[in-house]
ROSE-238647 format. One record per residue (C-alpha): residue number from 1; x negated, z negated, y. Coordinates in steps of 0.02 Angstrom, whole numbers. Each point is the difference from the previous one (the first is absolute). Example, Ala and Ser with C-alpha at 12.3 -4.5 7.8 and 13.67 -1.06 7.14 Angstrom:
<nupas>
<1, <-615, -390, -225>>
<2, <-69, 33, 172>>
</nupas>
This chain:
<nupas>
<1, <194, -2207, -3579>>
<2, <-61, -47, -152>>
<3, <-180, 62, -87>>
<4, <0, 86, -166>>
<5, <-155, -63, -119>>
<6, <-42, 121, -116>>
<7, <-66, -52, -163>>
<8, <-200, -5, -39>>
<9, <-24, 111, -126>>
<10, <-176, -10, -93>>
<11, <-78, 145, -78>>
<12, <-80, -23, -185>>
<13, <-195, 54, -2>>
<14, <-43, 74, -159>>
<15, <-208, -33, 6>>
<16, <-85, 186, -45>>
<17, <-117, 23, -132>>
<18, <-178, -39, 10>>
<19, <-84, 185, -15>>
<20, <-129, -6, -78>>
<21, <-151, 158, -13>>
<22, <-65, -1, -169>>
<23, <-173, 71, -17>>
<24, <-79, 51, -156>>
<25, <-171, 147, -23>>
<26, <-134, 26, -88>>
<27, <-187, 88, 24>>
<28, <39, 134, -150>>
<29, <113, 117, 5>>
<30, <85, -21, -185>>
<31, <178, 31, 31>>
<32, <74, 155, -55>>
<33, <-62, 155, 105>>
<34, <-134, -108, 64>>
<35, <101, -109, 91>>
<36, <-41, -187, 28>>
<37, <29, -122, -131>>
<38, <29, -170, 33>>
<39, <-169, -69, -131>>
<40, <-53, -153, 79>>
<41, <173, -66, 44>>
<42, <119, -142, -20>>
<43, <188, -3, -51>>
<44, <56, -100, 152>>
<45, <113, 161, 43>>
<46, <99, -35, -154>>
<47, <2, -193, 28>>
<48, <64, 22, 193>>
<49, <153, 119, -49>>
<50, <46, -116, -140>>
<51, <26, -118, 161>>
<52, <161, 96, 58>>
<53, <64, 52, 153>>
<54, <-85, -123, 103>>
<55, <-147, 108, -27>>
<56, <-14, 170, 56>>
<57, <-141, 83, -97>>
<58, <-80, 176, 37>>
<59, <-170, 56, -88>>
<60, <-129, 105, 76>>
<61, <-140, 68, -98>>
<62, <-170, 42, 88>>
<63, <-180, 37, -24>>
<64, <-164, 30, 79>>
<65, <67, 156, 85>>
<66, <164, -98, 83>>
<67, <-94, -4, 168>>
<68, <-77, 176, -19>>
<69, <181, 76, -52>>
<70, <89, -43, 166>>
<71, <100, -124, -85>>
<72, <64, -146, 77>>
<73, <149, -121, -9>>
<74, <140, -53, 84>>
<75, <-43, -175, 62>>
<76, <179, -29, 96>>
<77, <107, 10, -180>>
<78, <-120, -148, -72>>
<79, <-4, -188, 12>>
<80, <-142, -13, -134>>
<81, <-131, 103, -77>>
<82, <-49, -60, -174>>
<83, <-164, 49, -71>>
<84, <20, 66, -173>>
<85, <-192, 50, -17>>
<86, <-75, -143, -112>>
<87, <-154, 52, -72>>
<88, <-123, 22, 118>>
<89, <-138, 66, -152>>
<90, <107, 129, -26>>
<91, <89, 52, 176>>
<92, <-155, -35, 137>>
<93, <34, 160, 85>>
<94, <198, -30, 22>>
<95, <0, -160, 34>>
<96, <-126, 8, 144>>
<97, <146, 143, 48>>
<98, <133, -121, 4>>
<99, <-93, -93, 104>>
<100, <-20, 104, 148>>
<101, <179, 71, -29>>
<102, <96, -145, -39>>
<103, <-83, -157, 70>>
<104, <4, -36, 194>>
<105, <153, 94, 36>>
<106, <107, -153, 36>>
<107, <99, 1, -177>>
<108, <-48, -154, -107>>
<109, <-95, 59, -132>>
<110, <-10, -92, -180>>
<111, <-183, -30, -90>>
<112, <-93, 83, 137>>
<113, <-130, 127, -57>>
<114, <-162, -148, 40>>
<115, <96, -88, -118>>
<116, <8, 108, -133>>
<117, <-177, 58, 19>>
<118, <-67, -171, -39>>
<119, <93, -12, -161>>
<120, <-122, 85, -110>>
<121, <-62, -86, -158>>
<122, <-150, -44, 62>>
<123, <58, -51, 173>>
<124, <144, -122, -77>>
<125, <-138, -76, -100>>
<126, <-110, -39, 165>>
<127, <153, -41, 89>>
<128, <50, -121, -127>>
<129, <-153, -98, -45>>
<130, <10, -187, 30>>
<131, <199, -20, 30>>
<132, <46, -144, -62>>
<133, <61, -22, -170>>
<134, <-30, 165, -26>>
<135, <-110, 75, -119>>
<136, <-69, 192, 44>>
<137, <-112, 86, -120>>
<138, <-107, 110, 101>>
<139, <13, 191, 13>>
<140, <-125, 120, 37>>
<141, <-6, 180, 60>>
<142, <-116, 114, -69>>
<143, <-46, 169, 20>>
<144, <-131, 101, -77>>
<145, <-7, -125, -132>>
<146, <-172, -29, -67>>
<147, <-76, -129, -102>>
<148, <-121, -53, 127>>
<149, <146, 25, 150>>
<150, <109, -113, -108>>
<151, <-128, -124, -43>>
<152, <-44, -20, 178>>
<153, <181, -26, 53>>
<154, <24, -127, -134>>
<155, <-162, -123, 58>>
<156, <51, 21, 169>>
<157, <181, -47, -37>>
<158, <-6, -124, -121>>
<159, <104, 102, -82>>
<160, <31, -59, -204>>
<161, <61, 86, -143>>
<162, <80, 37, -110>>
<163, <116, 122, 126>>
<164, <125, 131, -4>>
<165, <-32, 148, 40>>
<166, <117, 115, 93>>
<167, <-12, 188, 108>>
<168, <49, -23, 179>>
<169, <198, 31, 35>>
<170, <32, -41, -161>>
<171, <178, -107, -21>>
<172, <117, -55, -144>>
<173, <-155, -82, -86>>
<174, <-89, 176, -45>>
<175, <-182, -79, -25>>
<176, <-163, 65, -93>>
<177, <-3, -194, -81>>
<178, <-73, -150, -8>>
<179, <-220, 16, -6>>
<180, <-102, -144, -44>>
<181, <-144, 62, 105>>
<182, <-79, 139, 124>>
<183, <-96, 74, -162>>
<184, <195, 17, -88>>
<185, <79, 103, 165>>
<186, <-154, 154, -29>>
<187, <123, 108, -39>>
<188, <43, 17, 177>>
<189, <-189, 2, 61>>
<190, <-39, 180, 109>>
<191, <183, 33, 38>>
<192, <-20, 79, 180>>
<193, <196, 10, 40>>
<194, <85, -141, -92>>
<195, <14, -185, 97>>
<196, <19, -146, -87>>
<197, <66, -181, 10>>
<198, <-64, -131, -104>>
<199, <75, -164, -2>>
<200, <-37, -155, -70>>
<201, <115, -63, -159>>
<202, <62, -149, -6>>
<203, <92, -62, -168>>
<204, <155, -72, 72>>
<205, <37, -53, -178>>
<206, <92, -186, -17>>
<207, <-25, -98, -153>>
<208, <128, 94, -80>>
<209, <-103, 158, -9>>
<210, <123, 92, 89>>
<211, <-40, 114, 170>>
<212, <128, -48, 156>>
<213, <36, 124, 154>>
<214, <124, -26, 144>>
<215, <36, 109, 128>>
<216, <108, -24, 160>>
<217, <42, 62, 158>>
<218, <-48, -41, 190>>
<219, <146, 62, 103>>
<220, <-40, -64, 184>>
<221, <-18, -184, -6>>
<222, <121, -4, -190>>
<223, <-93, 12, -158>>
<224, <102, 59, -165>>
<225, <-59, -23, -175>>
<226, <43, 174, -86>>
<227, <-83, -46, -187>>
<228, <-93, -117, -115>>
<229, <-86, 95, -136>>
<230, <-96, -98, -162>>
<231, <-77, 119, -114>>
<232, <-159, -21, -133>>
<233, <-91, 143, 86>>
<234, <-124, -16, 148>>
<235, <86, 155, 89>>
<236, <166, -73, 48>>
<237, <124, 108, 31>>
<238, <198, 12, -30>>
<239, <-6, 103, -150>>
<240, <-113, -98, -91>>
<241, <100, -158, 14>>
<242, <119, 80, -105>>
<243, <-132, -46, -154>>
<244, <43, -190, -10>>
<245, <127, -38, 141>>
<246, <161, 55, -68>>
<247, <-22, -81, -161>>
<248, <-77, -154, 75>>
<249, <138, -135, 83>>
<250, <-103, -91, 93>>
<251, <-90, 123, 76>>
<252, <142, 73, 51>>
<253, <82, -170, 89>>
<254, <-166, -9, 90>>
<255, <17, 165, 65>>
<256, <166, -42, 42>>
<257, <-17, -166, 73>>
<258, <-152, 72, 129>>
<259, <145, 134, 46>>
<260, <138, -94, 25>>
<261, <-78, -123, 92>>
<262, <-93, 126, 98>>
<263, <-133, -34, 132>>
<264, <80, -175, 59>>
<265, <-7, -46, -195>>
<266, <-203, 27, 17>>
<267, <-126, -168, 3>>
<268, <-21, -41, 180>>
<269, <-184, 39, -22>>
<270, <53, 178, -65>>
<271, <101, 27, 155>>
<272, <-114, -59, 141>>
<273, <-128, 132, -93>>
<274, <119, 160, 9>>
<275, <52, -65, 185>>
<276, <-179, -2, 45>>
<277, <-55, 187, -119>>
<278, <152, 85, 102>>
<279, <-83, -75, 185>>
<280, <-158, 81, -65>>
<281, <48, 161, -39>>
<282, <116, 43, 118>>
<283, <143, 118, -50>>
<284, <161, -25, 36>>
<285, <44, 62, -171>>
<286, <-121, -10, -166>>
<287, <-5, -39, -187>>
<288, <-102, -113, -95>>
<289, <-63, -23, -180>>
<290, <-67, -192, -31>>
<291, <-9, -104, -152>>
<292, <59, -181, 33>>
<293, <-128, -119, -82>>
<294, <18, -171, -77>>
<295, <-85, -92, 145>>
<296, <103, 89, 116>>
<297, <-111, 129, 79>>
<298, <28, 197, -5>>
<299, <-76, 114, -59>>
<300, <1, 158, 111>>
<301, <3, 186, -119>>
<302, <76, 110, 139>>
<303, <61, -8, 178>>
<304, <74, 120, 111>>
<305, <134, 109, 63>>
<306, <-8, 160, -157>>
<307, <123, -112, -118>>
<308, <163, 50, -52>>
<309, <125, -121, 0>>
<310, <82, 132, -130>>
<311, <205, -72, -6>>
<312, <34, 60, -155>>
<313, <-33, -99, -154>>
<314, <32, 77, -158>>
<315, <-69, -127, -134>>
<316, <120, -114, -52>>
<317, <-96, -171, -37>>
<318, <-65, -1, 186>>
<319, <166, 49, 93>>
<320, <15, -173, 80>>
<321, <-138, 99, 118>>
<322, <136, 70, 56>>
<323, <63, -176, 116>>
<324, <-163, 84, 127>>
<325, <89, 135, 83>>
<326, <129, -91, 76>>
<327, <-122, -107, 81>>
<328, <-94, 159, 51>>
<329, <145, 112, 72>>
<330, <27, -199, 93>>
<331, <-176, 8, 57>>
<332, <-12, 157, 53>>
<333, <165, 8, 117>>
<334, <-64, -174, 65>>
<335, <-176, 100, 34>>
<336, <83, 162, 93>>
<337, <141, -74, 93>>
<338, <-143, -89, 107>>
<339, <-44, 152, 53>>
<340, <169, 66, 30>>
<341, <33, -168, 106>>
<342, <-164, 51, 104>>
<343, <33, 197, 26>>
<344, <6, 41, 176>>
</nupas>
């Protein structure tokens, strides 16, 4: 009698989505009928849809009452919890909250709220002092700014002008100015509610005369460059490249060589620096603003997790900007499909 063999038939595995929980809140209630804004936020909720459907992405917003309301979440439907809370000047209160709700539950969470915390101004300052080939003007934190309080700060610090001076939670380069000394800054002497950060300037200027500002992206153990701005103004921002860059070739081939080339296109000095600012700090995911100098240090202006990667670019001369998403959206899925390979 002979045996029939029937045929091994294999069965395709599609590989699910990594879900991801989305968290974003805020201390103040400035939403419409007093509901929670998300002030104090990132965009990374935009950047991880723009992944596709290897991402799942749902957004919760909270605030100090989460814990108080009842309110809870359903760990089962979640392989990763990313923390959308950046500012930690301006979101104490919730991000303390996502702490206890979200951390310790046995989902993986991204920039954990310890993290966060110690990416104030100030903190980034002490955190960053003595890195090597980095350059980190000091910040201070004052409150109930005085002339004698600020004088005293500034002996015990070492602390030189000139400096700029800035409210706390302040982003997107809102600042008071630049002050030559303690006697310039009286106009904030007596203020009771206000709190301050002064920082130390540095003129970044090369022998050109022109002011230089790069800003990239830590994504897990990848770092993207997302922009190389060169601008005659001290406050460096996008818009104000628009003065001299578009009508300027070769500023604009510098700007695009540093893009193209990206991080791996970066002196080997200029690497082993962001390798070792991104081991410091801690996040799994952060922005920062540097100025490459001619010796090959940096520079630090800003670093932590608040910055938008904002995708869209709408000027014209400085589309070639546009080669960082890509690498991003790469980045990222890289990033969250670790996760999704370690879910239980």
């Amino acid at each position: 009698m002979s045996s029939i063999t029937k045929p091994v038939t294999s069965r395709l595995v599609v590989p699910r989505a990594t879900r991801v929980l989305h968290v974003l809140g805020s201390d103040v209630a400035t939403g419409a009928n007093g509901t929670t804004a998300a002030i104090g936020t990132n965009d990374t909720g935009k950047m991880l849809r723009l992944v596709g459907p290897a991402i799942q992405v749902s957004s919760m917003v909270i605030s100090p009452s989460f814990l108080r309301q009842g309110r809870g979440w359903e760990r089962h439907k979640f392989d990763l919890v990313w923390n959308a809370i950046s500012d930690p000047d301006l979101n104490p209160k919730t991000l303390a909250v996502f702490k206890s709700a979200f951390e310790g539950q046995g989902t993986l969470v991204v920039n954990q709220a310890d993290h966060v915390f110690r990416t104030t101004r100030h903190n980034v300052s002490l955190t960053l002092q003595g890195v090597d080939g980095v350059v980190m003007p000091k910040t201070l934190l004052i409150r109930l700014p005085t002339d004698h309080r600020i004088r005293a700060i500034v002996e015990d610090t070492g602390f030189r002008f000139p400096a700029i001076l800035r409210r706390v939670g302040t982003q997107n380069g809102d600042v008071l100015g630049v002050f030559p000394s303690v006697d310039s800054m009286s106009t904030i002497f007596g203020d009771r509610k206000g709190q301050y950060y002064l920082t130390e300037f540095v003129d970044v200027r090369r022998g050109d005369g022109l002011f230089r500002k790069t800003r990239c992206f830590f994504v897990g153990d990848k770092i993207i460059a997302r922009h190389h701005v060169i601008t005659n103004k001290w406050k460096i921002t996008g818009s104000n490249s628009t003065d001299i860059m578009p009508s300027r070739n070769d500023l604009l081939k510098e700007s695009q060589d540093i893009i193209y080339n990206g991080f791996d296109g970066f002196p080997e000095r200029i690497q082993n620096s962001l390798r070792l600012i991104r081991n410091k700090i801690g996040l799994d995911y952060f922005g920062i603003d540097f100025c490459m100098m001619e010796n090959n240090d940096i520079v630090v202006f800003e670093c932590n997790a608040t910055m938008n990667f904002n995708p869209n670019f709408d000027e014209i001369s400085t589309r070639h900007n546009q080669i960082a998403v890509p690498r991003l959206m790469s980045a990222l899925n890289a990033f969250v499909g670790k996760a999704g390979a370690r879910r239980v």
